[in-house]
TORMAR-723079 format. One record per residue (C-alpha): residue number from 0; x, y, z negated. Coordinates in steps of 0.1 Angstrom, whole numbers, plus 5000, padded with zeros to 4 digits. Layout:
+------+------+------+------+
! fike !    X !    Y !    Z !
+------+------+------+------+
!  NUM !    X !    Y !    Z !
...
+------+------+------+------+
END
This chain:
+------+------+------+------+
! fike !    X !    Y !    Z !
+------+------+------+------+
!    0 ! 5379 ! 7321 ! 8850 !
!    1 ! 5403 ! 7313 ! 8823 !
!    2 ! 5420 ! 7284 ! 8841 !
!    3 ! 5434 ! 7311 ! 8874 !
!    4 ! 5448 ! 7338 ! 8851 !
!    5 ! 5480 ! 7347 ! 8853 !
!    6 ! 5504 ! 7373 ! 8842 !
!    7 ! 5502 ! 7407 ! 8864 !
!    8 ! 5532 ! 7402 ! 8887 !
!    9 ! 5564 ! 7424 ! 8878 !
!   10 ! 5538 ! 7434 ! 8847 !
!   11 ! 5571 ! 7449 ! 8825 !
!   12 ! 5583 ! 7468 ! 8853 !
!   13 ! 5550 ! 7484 ! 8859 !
!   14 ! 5546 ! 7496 ! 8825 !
!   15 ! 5583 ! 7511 ! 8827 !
!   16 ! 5568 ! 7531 ! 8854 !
!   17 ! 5537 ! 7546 ! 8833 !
!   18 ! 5511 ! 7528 ! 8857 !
!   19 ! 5473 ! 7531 ! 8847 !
!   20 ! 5466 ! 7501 ! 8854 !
!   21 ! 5454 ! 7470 ! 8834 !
!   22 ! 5484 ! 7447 ! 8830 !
!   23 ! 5484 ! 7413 ! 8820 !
!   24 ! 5509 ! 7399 ! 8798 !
!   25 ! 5517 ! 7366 ! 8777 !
!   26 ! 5528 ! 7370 ! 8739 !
!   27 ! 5557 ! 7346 ! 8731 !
!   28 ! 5564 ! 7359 ! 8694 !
!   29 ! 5547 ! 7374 ! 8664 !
!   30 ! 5566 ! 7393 ! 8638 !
!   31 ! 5541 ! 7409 ! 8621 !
!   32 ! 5528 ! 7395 ! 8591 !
!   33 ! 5490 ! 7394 ! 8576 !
!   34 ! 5477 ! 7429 ! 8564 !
!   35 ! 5501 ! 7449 ! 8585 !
!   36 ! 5486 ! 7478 ! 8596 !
!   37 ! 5510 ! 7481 ! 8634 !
!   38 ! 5514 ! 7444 ! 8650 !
!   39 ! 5547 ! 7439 ! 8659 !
!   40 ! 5550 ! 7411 ! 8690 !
!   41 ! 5570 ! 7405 ! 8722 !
!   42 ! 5555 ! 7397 ! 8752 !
!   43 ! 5565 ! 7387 ! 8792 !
!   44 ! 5557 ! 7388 ! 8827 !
!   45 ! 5573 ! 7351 ! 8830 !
!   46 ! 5602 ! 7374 ! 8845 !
!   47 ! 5611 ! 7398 ! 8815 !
!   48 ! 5603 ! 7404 ! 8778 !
!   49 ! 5596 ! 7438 ! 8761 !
!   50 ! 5593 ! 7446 ! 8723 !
!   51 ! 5554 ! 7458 ! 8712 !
!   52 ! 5537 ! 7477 ! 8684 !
!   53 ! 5501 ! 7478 ! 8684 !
!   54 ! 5476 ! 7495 ! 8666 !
!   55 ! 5458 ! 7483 ! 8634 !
!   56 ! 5431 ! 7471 ! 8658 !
!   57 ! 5455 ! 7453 ! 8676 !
!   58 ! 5470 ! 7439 ! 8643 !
!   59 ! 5436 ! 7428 ! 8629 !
!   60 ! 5432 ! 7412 ! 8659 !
!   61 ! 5467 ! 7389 ! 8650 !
!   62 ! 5453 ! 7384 ! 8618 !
!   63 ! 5421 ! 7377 ! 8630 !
!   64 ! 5438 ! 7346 ! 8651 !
!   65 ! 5418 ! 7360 ! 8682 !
!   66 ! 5453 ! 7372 ! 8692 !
!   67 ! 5486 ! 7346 ! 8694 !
!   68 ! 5513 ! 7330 ! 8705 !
!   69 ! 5511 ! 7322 ! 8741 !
!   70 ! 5479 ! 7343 ! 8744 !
!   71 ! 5471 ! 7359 ! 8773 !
!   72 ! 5463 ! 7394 ! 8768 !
!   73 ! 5454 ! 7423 ! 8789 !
!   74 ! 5465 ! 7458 ! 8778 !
!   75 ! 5438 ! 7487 ! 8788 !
!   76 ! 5450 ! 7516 ! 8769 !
!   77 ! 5493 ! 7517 ! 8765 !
!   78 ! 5527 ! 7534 ! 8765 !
!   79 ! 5561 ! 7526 ! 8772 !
!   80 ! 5586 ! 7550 ! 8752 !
!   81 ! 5623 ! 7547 ! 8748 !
!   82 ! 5635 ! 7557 ! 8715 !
!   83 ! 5674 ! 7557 ! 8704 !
!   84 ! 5678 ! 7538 ! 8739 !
!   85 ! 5654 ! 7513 ! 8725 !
!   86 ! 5625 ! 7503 ! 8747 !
!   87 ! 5595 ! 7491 ! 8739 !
!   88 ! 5555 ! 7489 ! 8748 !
!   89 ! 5528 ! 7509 ! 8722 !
!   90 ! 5498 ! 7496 ! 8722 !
!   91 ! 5464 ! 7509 ! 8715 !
!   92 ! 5436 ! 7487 ! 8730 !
!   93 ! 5436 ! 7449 ! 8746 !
!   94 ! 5416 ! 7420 ! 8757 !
!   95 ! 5420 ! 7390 ! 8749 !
!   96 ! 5407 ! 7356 ! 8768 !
!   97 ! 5377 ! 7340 ! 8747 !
!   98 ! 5363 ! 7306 ! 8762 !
!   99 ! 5372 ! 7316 ! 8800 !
!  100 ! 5362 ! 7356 ! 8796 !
!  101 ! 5381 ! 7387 ! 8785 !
!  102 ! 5369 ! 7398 ! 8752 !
!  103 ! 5377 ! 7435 ! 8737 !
!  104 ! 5389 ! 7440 ! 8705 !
!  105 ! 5367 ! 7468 ! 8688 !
!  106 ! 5382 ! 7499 ! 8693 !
!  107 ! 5372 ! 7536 ! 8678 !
!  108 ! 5383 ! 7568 ! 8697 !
!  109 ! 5401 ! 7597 ! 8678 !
!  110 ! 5370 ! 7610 ! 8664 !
!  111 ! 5366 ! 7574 ! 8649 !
!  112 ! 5333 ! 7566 ! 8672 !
!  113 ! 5326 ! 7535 ! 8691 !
!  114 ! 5339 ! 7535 ! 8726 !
!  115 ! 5312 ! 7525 ! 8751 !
!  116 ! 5329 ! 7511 ! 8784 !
!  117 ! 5360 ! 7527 ! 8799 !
!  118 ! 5396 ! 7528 ! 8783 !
!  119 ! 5402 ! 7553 ! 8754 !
!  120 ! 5428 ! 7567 ! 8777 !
!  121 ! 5401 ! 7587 ! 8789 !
!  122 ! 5393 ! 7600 ! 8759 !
!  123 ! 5403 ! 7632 ! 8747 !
!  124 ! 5430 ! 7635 ! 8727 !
!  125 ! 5431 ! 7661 ! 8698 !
!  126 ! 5452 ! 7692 ! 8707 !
!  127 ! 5486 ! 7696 ! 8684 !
!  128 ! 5512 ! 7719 ! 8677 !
!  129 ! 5541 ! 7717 ! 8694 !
!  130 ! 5560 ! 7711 ! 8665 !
!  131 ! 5548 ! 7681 ! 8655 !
!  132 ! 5557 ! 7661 ! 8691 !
!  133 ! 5583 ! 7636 ! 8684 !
!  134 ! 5592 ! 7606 ! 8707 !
!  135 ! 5568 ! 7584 ! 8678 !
!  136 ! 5536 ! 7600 ! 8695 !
!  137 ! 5522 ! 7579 ! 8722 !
!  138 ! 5496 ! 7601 ! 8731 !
!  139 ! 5498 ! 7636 ! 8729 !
!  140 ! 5485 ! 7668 ! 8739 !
!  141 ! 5491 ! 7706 ! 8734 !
!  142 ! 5476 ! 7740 ! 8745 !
!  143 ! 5503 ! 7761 ! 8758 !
!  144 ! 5515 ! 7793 ! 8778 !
!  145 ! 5542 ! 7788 ! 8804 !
!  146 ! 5567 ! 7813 ! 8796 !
!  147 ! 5591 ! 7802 ! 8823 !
!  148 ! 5588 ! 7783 ! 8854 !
!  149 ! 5618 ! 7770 ! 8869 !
!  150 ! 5626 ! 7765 ! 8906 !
!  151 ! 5621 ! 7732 ! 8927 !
!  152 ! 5658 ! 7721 ! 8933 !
!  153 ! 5668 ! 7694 ! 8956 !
!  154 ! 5701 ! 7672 ! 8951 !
!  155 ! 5716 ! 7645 ! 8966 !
!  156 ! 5738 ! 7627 ! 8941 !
!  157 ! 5735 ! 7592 ! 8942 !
!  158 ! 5699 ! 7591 ! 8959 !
!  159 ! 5680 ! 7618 ! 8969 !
!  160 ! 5655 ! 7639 ! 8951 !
!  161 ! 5642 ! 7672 ! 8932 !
!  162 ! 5639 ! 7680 ! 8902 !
!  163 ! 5621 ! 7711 ! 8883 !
!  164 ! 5615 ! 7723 ! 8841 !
!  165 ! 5591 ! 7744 ! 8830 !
!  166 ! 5589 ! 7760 ! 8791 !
!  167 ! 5557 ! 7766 ! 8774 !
!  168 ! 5550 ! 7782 ! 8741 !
!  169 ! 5518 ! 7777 ! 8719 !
!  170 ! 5498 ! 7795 ! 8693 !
!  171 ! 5524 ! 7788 ! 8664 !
!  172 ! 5554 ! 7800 ! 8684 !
!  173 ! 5564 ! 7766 ! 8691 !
!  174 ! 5585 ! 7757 ! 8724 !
!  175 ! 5589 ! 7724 ! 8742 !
!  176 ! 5605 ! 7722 ! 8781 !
!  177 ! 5580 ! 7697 ! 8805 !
!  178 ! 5608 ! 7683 ! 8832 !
!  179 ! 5597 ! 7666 ! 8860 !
!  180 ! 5619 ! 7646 ! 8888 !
!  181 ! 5603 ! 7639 ! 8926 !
!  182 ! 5569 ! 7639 ! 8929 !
!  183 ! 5566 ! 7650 ! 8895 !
!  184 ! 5588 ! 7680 ! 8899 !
!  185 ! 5568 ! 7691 ! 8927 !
!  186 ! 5532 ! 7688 ! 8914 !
!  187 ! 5549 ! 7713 ! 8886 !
!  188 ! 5562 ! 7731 ! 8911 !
!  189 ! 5523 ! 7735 ! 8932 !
!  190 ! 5500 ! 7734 ! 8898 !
!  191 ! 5520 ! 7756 ! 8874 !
!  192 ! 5518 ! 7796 ! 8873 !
!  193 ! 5538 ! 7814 ! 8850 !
!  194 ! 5519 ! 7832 ! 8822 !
!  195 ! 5488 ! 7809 ! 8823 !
!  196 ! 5472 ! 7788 ! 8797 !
!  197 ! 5473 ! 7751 ! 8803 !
!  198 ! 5462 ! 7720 ! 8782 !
!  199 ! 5488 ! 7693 ! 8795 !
!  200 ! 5479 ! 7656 ! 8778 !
!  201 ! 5497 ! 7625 ! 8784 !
!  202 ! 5511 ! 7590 ! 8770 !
!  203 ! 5543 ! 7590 ! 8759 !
!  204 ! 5573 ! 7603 ! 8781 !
!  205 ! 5587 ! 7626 ! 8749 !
!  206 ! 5623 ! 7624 ! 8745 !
!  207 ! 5653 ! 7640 ! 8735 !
!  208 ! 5660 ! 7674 ! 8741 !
!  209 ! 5694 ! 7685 ! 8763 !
!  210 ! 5709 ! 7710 ! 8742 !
!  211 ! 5733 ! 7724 ! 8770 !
!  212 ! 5702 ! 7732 ! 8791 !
!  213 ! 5677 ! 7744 ! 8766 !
!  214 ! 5680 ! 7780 ! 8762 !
!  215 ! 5660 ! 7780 ! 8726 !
!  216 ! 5657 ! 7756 ! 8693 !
!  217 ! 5640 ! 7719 ! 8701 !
!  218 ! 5647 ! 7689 ! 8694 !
!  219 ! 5626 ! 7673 ! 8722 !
!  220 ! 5615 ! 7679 ! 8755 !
!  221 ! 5584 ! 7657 ! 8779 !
!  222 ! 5593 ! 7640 ! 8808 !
!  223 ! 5565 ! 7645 ! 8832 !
!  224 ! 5546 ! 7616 ! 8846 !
!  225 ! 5519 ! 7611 ! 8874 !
!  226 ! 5494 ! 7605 ! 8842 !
!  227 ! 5504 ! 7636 ! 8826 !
!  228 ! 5468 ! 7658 ! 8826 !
!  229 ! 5473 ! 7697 ! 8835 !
!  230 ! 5446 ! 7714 ! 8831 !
!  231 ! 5441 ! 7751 ! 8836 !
!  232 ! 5420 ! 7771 ! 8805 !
!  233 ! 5410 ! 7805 ! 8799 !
!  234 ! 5438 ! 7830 ! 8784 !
!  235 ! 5446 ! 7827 ! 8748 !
!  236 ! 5453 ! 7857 ! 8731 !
!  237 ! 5468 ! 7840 ! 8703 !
!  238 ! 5498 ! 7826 ! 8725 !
!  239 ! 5522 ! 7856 ! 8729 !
!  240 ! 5538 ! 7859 ! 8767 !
!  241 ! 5570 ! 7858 ! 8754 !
!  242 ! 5590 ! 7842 ! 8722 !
!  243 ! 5621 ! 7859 ! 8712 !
!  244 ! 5643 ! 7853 ! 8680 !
!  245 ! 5658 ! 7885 ! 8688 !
!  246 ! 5696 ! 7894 ! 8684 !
!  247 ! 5712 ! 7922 ! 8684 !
!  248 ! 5741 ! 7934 ! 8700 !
!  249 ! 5762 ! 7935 ! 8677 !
!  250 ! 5757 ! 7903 ! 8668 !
!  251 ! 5760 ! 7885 ! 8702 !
!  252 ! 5791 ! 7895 ! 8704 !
!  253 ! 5808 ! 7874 ! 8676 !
!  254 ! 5788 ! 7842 ! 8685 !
!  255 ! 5812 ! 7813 ! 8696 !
!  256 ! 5811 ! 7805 ! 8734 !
!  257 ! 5780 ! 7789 ! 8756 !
!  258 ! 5752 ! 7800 ! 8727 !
!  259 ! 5721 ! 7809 ! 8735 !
!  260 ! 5708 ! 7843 ! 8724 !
!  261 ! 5679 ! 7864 ! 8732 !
!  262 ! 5684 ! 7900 ! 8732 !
!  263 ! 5666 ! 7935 ! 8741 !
!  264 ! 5685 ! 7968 ! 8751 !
!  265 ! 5689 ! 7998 ! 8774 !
!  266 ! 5709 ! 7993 ! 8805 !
!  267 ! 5740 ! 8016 ! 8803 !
!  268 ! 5752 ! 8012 ! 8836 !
!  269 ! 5757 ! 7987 ! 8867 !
!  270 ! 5780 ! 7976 ! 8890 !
!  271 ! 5779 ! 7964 ! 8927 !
!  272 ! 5770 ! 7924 ! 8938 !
!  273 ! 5802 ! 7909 ! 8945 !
!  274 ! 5807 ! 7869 ! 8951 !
!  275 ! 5827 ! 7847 ! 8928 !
!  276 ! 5839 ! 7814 ! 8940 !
!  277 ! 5825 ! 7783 ! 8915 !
!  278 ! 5848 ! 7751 ! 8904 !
!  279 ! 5829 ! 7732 ! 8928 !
!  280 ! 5842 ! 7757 ! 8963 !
!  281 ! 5811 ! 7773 ! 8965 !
!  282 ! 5803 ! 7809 ! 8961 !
!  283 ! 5779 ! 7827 ! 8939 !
!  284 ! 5764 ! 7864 ! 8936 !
!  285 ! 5772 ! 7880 ! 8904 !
!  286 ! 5767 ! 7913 ! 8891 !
!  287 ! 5780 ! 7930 ! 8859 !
!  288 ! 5760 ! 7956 ! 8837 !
!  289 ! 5764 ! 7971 ! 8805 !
!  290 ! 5735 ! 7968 ! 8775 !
!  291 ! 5733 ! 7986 ! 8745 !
!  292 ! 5708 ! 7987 ! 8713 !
!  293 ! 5702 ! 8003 ! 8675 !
!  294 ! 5735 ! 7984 ! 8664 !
!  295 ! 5753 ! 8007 ! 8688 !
!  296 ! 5776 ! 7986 ! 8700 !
!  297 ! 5773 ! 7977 ! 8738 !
!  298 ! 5785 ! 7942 ! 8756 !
!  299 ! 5785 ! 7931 ! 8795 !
!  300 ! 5758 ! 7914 ! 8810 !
!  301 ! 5764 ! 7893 ! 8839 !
!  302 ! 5735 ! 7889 ! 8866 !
!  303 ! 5743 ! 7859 ! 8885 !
!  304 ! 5728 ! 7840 ! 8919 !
!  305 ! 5698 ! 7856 ! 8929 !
!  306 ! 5691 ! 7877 ! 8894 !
!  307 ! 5723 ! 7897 ! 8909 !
!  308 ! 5699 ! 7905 ! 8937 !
!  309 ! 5666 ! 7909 ! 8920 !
!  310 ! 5667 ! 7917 ! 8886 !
!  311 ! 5699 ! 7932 ! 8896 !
!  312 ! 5682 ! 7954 ! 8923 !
!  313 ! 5656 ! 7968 ! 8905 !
!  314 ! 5681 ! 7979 ! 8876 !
!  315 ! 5697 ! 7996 ! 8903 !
!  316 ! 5665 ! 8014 ! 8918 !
!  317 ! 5655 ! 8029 ! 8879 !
!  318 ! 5688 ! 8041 ! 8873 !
!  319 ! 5690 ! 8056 ! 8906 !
!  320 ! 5653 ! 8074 ! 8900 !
!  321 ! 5672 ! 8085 ! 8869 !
!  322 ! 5653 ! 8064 ! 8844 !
!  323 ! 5672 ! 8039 ! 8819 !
!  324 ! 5656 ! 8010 ! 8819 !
!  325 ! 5649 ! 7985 ! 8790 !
!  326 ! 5659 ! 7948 ! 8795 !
!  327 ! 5648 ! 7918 ! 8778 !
!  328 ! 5670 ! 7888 ! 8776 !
!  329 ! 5656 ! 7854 ! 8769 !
!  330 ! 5682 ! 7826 ! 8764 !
!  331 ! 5713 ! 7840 ! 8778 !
!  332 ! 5745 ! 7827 ! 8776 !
!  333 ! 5774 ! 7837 ! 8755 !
!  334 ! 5803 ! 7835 ! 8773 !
!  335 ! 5845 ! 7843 ! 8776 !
!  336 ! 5837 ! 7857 ! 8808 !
!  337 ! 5855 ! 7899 ! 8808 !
!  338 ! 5863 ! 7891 ! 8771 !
!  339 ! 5828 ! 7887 ! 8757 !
!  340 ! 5797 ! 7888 ! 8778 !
!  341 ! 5756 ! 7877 ! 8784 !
!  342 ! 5758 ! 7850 ! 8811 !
!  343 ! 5718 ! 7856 ! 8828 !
!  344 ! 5715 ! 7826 ! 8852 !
!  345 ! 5684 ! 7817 ! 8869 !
!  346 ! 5673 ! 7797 ! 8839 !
!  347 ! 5660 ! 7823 ! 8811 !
!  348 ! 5636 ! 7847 ! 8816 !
!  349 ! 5651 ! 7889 ! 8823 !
!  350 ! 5625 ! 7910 ! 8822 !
!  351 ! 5625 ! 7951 ! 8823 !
!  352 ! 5607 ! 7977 ! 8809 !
!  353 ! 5569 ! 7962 ! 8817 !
!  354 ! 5574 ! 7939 ! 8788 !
!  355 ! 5546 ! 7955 ! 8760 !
!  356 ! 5533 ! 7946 ! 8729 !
!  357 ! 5509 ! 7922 ! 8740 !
!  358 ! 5538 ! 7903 ! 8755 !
!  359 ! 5560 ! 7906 ! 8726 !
!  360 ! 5546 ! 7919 ! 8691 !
!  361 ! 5567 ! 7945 ! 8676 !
!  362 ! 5585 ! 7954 ! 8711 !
!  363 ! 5571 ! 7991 ! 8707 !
!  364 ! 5589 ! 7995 ! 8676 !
!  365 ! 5622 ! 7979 ! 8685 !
!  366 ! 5617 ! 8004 ! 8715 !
!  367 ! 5615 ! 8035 ! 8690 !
!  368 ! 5640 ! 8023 ! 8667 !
!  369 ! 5668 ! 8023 ! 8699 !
!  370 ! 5656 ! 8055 ! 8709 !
!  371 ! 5663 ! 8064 ! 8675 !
!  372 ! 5696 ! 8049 ! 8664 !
!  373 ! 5714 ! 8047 ! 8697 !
!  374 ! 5738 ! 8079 ! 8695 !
!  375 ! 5771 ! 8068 ! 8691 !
!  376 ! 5778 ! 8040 ! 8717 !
!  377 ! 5811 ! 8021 ! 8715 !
!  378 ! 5818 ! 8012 ! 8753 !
!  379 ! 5836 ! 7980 ! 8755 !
!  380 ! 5842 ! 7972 ! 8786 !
!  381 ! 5863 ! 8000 ! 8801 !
!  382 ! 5873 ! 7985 ! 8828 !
!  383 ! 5840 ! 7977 ! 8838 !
!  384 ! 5824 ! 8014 ! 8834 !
!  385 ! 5857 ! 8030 ! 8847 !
!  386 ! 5852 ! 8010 ! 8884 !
!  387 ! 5807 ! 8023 ! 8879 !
!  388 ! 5815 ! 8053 ! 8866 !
!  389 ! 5844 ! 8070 ! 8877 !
!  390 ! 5861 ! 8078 ! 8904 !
!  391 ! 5893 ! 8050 ! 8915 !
!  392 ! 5918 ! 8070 ! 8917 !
!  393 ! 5913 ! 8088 ! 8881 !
!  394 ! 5936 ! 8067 ! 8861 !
!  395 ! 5923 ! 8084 ! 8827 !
!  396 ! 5894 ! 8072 ! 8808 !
!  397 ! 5883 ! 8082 ! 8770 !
!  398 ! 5853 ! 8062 ! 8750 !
!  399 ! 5832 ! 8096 ! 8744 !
!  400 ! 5799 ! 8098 ! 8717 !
!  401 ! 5769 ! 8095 ! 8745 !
!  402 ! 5735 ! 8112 ! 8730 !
!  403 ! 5707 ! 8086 ! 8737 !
!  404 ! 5690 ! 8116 ! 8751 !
!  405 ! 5713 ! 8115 ! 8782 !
!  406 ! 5700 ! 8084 ! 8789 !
!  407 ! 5665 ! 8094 ! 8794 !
!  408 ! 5632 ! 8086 ! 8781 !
!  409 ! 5613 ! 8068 ! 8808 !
!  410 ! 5606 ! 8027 ! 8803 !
+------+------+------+------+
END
């Protein structure tokens, strides 16, 4: 048997692409030294060469001289991760060729018992908090509530494809964005509902977060792979439906330019859906509103795409019934945009008045405490509620002390 074995043809590239399968490689260096506890080799397909780490099982095996130069080896349970634009392969479990036949190295699950047959990749892998995911762990996996679920979008640039995020929270308050491209974008896209509980597992694929696009404090984000396990679990009441680090409104309005900021306040007012042309020539919705909270200070809010429609809509349709509704903003945009305003895109989460303490603790009492303190409203944008609230050709205008009564009481 010994004598027809080769190395798996384009091996390297295979494990670039996350396959499960059992490679084949051939180790052509050892830098590890006796009484290491990771093994540190480099091994080839005969085409290309690739950096490895193994386990302490893997390294005793180096010490052990079962494992060695020019060895052919067959890896069962591994990870390719890129770190600092490093690549390399993490390995777990092997074989090695014995006297014509494929001998394991012994190998203990996380639990530390025997394994009996199959690949520990099968096993399963002790739940963590988000927090501690870092692009070190090979295998991972985390109980989580999707707290936003992007949309499938298609693009053309370069070669054709989709792409689609989704950003889950866990028991600890913890978030971490799950991002997949093609195939993997779509299986997000037909296995993920908003607001369920999910275990997702997987090996490797954690990387740096992009802080331009993630509308909350992480440092890393998982790309999602066809090995990547979803599975669907029973609520947990522990993970709240949504995570805020609140801010008021007075405090949004001195942050610097494109920060995120999650904030909670009574809609003042609306405007009408009007389209504004992009850099790129194309043209999108948007639709301007006024928020206010305890701080009593008030700042626009800018519904764009199809938020302007929605969202925007249903603002309209509460204020029309005569009701003021509440609105919840997570990770909108600061931006220049009418001097100072919330930029809602169709990234973050905007919720109205449904949101209740079991979504978000303490929402009840941020709810009295506006309905409290919001008596004296400084409007801001007078431009903005002159056009919504008076007539066009009435030239004067005066910022007047608004009771919160006026605004009624219904949420």
């Amino acid at each position: 048997m010994g004598d027809h074995v080769r190395c798996t043809v384009d091996g390297i590239k295979k494990i670039k692409d996350n396959s499960t399968d059992e490679i084949v490689l051939r180790i052509t260096k050892i830098d590890s030294k006796p009484g290491d506890l990771v093994g540190r080799f480099c091994v080839t397909d005969e085409k290309e060469c690739l950096e490895a780490f193994g386990s302490y099982r893997v390294s005793s095996a180096i010490d052990s001289w079962d494992v060695r130069v020019n060895s052919l080896v067959r890896f069962t349970d591994y990870g390719f991760c890129t770190t600092n634009g490093k690549e390399s392969l993490i390995v777990s479990d092997l074989s090695f060729m014995e006297c014509g036949e494929w001998k394991q190295i012994p190998a203990k699950d996380v639990a530390g018992d025997p394994l009996t047959g199959e690949s520990s990749k099968k096993l399963m892998i002790n739940e963590m908090p988000i927090k501690d995911i870092n692009d070190h762990c090979y295998r991972w996996s985390l109980r989580a509530r999707v707290t936003h679920k992007g949309k499938l979008v298609f693009f053309e640039t370069g070669t054709a494809g989709c792409v689609m995020s989704v950003d889950v929270a866990d028991a600890e308050s913890s978030e971490i964005r799950i991002v997949g491209f093609g195939e993997n974008a779509k299986r997000l896209s037909s296995e993920i509902e908003q607001g369920s509980v999910y275990i997702f597992s997987g090996n490797s694929g954690v990387q740096r977060s992009k802080p331009a696009y993630t509308p909350y404090k992480s440092n890393w984000e998982i790309k999602a792979s066809k090995t990547m396990e979803i599975k669907r679990v029973e609520d947990d009441l522990r993970i709240p439906n949504v995570f805020l680090k609140r801010t008021s409104v007075l405090d949004a309005s001195k942050l610097s330019q494109e920060t995120f900021v999650d904030v909670i306040g009574g809609v003042m007012w609306i405007g009408q859906t009007n389209i504004s042309p992009k850099d790129s020539g194309a043209f999108m919705r948007r639709r301007m509103l006024c928020l206010s909270d305890e701080s009593s200070h008030s700042i626009d809010m800018c519904l764009w795409d199809s938020k302007a429609e929605d969202e925007g809509s249903e603002i309209e349709d509460k204020l029309g019934r005569g009701e003021r509704p509440i609105v919840c903003v997570k990770g909108g945009r600061i931006s220049d945009y009418n001097g100072k305003s919330i930029s809602v895109t169709g990234m973050p989460a905007c919720k109205l008045a449904a949101l209740q303490d079991d979504d978000y603790t303490g929402f009840s009492a941020i709810m009295d405490s506006i309905r409290s303190k919001m008596y004296n409203l400084k409007v801001r944008s007078i431009r903005n509620w002159q056009a919504c609230k008076m007539d066009e050709e009435d030239d004067s205008l005066e910022v007047v002390e608004i009771p919160w009564e006026d605004f009624g009481t219904d949420y």
